[in-house]
C-alpha positions in Angstrom: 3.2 -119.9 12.1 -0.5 -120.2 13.1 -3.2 -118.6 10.7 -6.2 -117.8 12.7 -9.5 -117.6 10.8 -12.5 -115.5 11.6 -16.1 -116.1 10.8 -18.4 -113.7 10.4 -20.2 -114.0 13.0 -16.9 -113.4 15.4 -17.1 -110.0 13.6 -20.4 -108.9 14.6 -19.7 -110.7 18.0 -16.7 -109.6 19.4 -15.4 -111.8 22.0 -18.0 -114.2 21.1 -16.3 -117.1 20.5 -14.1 -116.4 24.1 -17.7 -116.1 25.6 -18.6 -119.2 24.0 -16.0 -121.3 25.0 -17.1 -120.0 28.8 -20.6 -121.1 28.3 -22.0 -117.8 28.1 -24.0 -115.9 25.8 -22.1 -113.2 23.4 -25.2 -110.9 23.5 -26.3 -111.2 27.3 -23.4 -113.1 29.2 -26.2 -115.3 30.5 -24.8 -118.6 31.4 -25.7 -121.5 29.2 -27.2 -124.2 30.7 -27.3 -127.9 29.2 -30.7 -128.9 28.0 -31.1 -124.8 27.6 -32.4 -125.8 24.3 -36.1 -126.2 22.8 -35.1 -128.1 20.0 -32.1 -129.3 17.3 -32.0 -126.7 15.6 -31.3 -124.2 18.5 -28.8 -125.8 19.8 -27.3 -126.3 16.4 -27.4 -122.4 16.2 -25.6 -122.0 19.9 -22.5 -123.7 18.1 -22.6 -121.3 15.6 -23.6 -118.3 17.3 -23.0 -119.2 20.9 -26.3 -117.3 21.5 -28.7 -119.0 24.7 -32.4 -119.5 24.3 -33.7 -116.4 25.1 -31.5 -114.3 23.1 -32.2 -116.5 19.9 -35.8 -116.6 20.2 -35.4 -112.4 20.3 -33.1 -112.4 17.1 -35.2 -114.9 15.1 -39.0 -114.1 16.2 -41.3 -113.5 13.6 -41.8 -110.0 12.8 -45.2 -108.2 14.2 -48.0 -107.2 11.6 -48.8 -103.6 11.7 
């Protein structure tokens, strides 16, 4: 018998990890690219998250000033 764990993240990403092991993006099914990346960190996210560049610069820009 196989136990399968989920993360959180596959629960606010359905399909997420399938779309990740495809190289593309949970939120925007862009394909990911290698060298996609601007830095460590990012890339360390995309093996968490499986999110691409552009989609993690959305989710983790600072907020605007009012």
């Amino acid at each position: 018998m196989t136990i399968r764990r989920y993360r959180p993240v596959d629960m606010i990403f359905p399909g997420g990890a399938a779309a990740k092991a495809a190289n593309k993006c949970p939120v925007c099914r862009s394909d990911i690219r290698e060298g996609e990346f601007t830095s460590e960190l990012s890339a360390r996210e995309f093996t968490i998250s499986g999110l691409c560049q552009k989609c993690q610069d959305f989710v983790f820009a600072a907020p605007e000033e009012d």
